[in-house]
N, C-alpha and C positions, 0 to 999 in steps of 0.2 A: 320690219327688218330693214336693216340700212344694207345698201348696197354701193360701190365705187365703182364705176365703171372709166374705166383709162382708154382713150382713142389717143394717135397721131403718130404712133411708133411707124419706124422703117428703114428702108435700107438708103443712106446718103452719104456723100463723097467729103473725102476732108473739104474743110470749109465749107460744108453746104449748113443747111437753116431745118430745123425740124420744130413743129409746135405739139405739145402736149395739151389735152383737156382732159381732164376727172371731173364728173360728175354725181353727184351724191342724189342718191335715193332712198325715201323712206323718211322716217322721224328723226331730222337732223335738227337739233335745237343747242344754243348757246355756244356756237362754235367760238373756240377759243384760237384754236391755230389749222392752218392747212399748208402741205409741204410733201414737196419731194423729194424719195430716195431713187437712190439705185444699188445694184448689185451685178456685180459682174460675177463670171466663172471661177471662183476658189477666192475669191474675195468677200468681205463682208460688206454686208448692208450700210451705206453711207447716207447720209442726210446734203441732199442736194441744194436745197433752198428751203425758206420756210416763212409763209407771214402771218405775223399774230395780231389779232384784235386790239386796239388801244381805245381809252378812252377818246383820244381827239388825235390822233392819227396812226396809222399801222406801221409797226415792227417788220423788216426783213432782213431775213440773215441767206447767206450765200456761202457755200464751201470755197476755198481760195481757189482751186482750179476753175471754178468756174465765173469767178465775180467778174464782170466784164462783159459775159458773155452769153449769159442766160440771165432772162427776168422774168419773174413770178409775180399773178396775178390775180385777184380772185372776183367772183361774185358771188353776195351771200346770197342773194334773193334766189341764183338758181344755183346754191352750191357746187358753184364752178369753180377749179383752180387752173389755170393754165401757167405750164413752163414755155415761154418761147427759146431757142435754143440757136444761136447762132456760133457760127468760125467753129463748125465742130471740128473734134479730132478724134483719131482711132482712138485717145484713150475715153474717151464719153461712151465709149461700147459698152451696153449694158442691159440688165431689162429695169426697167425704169415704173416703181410704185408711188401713187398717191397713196396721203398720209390724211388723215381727220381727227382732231382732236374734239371731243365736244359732250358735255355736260356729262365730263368725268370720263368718260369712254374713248375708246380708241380705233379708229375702223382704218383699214387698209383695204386697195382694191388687189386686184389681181397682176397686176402689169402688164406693160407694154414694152416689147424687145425696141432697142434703139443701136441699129449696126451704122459706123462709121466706118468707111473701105472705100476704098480706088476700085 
């Protein structure tokens, strides 16, 4: 059974720095892409960043609010994706989901809240 486990969430001051890790567990094979959403309170689920496997170099896409200011990262070897998260702002408040794509499947972790506040 595949499992996602998301660390790194908490509570940090405009412009502070917060780093994300998701870790994948289980029978993870062919991974095609990995990526982060979020989801704030009465909002939808949005696609935060996302990088996909190329044959000779990886694809990464960023939401407009955030290109700049967050980069994503991954390792296959221990199905890790990290979001590093810099110059936040209240609107980055969110609970914030890893994404996995892979041999056809879909796994999602559970999230981690990420509070931006004074």
């Amino acid at each position: 059974q595949v499992q996602l486990a998301e660390s790194g969430g908490g509570l940090v001051q405009p412009g502070g720095s917060l780093r994300l890790s998701c870790e994948g567990s289980g029978s993870i094979n062919n991974i095609y892409a990995m990526a982060w959403y979020r989801q704030a309170p009465g909002n939808q689920r949005e696609l935060v960043a996302r990088i996909i496997d190329g044959i000779t170099r990886n694809s990464t896409y960023y939401a407009g609010s955030v290109k700049g200011r967050f980069t994503i990262s991954k390792d296959d070897v221990k199905n890790t994706v990290v979001l590093q998260m810099n110059s936040l702002k209240p609107e980055d408040t969110a609970v914030y989901l890893c994404n996995i794509v892979a041999s056809g499947s879909v796994y999602w972790g559970q999230g981690t809240q990420v509070t931006v506040s004074s």
